[in-house]
MARKOLDO-267837 format. One record per residue (C-alpha): x, y, z. Coordinates in steps of 0.5 Angstrom, whole numbers, plus 500, padded with zeros to 3 digits. Example, Ala and Ser with C-alpha at 12.3 -4.5 7.8 and 13.67 -1.06 7.14 Angstrom:
BEGIN
525491516/527498514/
# end
This chain:
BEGIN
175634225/178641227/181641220/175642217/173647221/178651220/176650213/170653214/171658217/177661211/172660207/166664210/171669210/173669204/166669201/165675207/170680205/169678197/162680199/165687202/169689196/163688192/158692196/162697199/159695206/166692208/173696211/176694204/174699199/176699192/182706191/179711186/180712179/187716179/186722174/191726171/188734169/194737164/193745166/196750162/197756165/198762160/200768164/195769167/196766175/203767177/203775175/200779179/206784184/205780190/207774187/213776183/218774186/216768189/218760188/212757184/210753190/207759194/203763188/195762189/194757184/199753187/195753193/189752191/191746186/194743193/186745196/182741190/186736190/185734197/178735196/178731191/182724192/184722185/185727181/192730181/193736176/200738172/200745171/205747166/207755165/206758157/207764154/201767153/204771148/202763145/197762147/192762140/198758136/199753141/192751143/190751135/196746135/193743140/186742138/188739131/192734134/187732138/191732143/193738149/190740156/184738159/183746162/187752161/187760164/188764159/186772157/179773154/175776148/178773142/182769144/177765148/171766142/177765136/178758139/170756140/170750136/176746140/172748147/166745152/161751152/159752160/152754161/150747163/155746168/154752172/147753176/143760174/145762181/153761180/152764173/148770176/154771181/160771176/161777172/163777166/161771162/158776155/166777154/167769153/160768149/159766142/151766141/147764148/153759150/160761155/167758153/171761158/169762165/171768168/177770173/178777176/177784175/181790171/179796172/183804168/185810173/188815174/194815178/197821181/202824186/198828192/204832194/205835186/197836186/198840192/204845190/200847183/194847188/191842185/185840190/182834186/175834190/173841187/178841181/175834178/168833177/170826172/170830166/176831160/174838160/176839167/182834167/185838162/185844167/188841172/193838167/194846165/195849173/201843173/203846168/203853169/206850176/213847172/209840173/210834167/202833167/201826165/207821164/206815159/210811155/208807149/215805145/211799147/205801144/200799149/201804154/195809153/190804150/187804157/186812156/183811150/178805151/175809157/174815153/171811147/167808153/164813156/161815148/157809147/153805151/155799148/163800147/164791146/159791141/160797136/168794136/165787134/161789129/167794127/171787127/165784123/165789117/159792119/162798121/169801120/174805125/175811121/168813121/167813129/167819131/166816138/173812137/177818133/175824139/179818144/186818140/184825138/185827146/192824145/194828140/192835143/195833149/202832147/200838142/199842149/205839152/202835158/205829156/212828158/217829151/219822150/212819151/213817144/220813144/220810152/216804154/210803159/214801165/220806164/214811165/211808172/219809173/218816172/212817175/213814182/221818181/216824182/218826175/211828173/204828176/200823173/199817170/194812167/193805168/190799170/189797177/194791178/199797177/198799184/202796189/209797186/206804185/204804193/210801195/215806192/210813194/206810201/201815202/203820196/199815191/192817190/187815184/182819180/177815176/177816168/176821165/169822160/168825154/162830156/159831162/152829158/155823155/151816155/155811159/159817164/164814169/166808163/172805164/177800160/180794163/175789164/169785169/172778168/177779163/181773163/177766163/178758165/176755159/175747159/178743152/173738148/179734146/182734153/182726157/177728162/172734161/169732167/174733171/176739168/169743169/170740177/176743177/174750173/167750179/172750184/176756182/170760181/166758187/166765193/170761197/177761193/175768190/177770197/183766198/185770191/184777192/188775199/194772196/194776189/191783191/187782184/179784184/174779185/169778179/164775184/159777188/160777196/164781202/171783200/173788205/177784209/181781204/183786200/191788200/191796199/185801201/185803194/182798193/175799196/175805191/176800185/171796187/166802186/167802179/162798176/161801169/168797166/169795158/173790156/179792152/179795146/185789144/181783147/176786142/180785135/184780132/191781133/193783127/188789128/192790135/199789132/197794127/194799133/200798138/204799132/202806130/201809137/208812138/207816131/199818132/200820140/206824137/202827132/207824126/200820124/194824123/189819126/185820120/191815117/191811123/184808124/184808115/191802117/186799123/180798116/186795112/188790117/181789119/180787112/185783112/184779118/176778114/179776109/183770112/178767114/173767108/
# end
């Protein structure tokens, strides 16, 4: 009798427990599916100043990687560092093969719309509030719909050296009213005064693209979509008169002396160096350019939006560099897109923009309060800017790109009319067209 007791008892809580696992009610509740996401990184997260240097477990996407995967118990993500140099040979790959990552971070434009076809368009997953809230999405988009998600903030300055601008008597203030015609005169009192004006280096091609797109975007009102239609056949380089004047000030200025005389045959980077060393008065670059400025001139270092064409142009106070430039983007071969695209909201929510802009010193491309978190007080002017075109070659396919950085050095150094230079920009531009037809 007591046997069979006991009996009952194992088998009620037996039927009990069973009962518990099937309705959740219980204290045994079923694990959560695990899920592996394959994230591929292409140099975009991991580069910014105020990481270099440091171990990959301490840069920001790290860190929010460890945040996600807390919140989200099941979902673990494989990060894996690429070339971004690779980016468009790689995922190419990767979608033929139907096989590859699940989300990737990635530069945007082309990169992003050329790979359209292998990607989850985003509209339906973001709420017309978070979409509103995020800039850039135009950069990502093919039609009405959004490949990339967008990340960061760029924008082109020009950098100088306060102590150079007070031995030319220079007072940016009175000097410089936003205009090429008065940057042009503050570069001849620096001159006059025995001060290399502006120091720049394209021996890598790429160095004054921030100059020119500005100057071309203050021309235009819609500086992305005349480049597309140039890339699309509608138009071409060489009969734009709004991008020829923007080379064109490139040439007068090495003609007038203001750039330094080895602008065309040092690179990029060598002229920062030169720069920060006092070796000239000027430089224009992009804001991510700042910190390794500051950390070398202190409170010597000062920034002037760029420059526009005319005091009466259309999109005055424009500048290069890009409101969202870079994207997140979810691939439609990937194993889970469902957690890919959670993944890619998490990372564009207000609250880990504000934990990026604290541990990258990069600019946010989301709506909200910043000031608190920003690394440098330059950075409040930065934010000020809000007239931002994408980059001319996050615009072009990257034959036209590689055609343009090519032959930089010898239009910049007047060995090349940029006649003959946008003429090459068509034959590439042709060519490029005609790959794909």
């Amino acid at each position: 009798m007591k046997r069979s007791k006991t009996l009952v008892v194992v088998i009620m809580l037996s039927l009990f427990l069973v009962a518990s696992i099937a309705t959740g009610s219980g204290t045994v509740e079923e694990k959560p599916q695990q899920v592996e996401l394959l994230f591929w990184n292409f140099g975009m997260y991991g580069i910014s100043y105020l990481e270099q240097g440091k171990e990959k477990s301490e840069w920001y996407i790290s860190k929010a990687i460890e945040r996600f995967e807390r919140d989200n118990p099941g979902i673990t993500i494989k990060m894996d560092y690429q070339d971004g140099t690779k980016t468009v040979e790689m995922l190419t790959s990767a979608a033929m093969a139907k096989s590859g990552p699940d989300v990737v971070a990635m530069w945007g434009g082309v990169y992003v719309t050329n790979l359209k076809d292998s990607l989850i368009p985003l509209n339906e997953y973001f709420s017309p509030a978070e979409i509103k809230s995020i800039h850039g999405w135009e950069n990502h988009a093919v039609g009405n719909k959004y490949y990339g998600a967008p990340v960061m903030k760029m924008v082109a300055c020009i950098f100088y050296n306060k102590s150079l601008f007070k031995a030319a008597g220079v007072n940016p203030s009175t000097d410089y009213d936003g205009t090429y015609e008065k940057f042009l005169g503050i570069c001849k009192k620096l001159k006059n005064a025995g001060i290399t004006p502006m120091i720049n280096g394209v021996g890598d091609g790429w160095g004054l693209s921030f100059w020119e797109g500005s100057l071309y975007a203050s021309q235009v009102m819609d500086p992305e979509g005349l480049i597309k239609d140039i890339v699309a056949g509608k138009k071409d380089f060489s009969t734009t008169p709004e991008l020829i004047s923007a080379f064109q000030t490139c040439q007068d200025m090495f003609k007038m002396g203001y750039f330094n005389d080895d602008v065309n045959t040092i690179t990029r980077d060598e002229a920062i160096t030169l720069f920060v060393n006092s070796q000239g008065a000027m430089f224009s670059g992009l804001s991510f350019d700042l910190f390794g400025m500051r950390e070398n001139m202190r409170d010597d270092l000062g920034v002037l939006q760029m420059p526009s064409m005319k005091a009466n142009s259309p999109n005055f106070g424009a500048c290069s560099g890009g409101i969202g430039p870079n994207a997140l983007v979810a691939t439609n071969y990937g194993e889970h897109p469902d957690e890919a695209i959670k993944f890619i909201k998490f990372l564009r929510t207000y609250e880990e923009e504000r934990e990026y802009v604290k541990a990258t010193g990069e600019l946010p491309c989301i709506d909200g309060a910043y000031n608190d978190v920003l690394v440098d007080p330059l950075q409040a002017e930065f934010l000020k800017y809000t007239n931002i075109a994408m980059m001319l070659d996050n615009l072009m396919p990257g034959n036209v790109a590689g055609t343009w950085f090519s032959f930089e050095p010898m239009v910049v150094s007047n060995q090349m009319s940029v006649k003959d230079f946008m003429n090459e920009m068509d034959s590439a531009r042709d060519e490029a067209l005609a790959a794909v037809e």
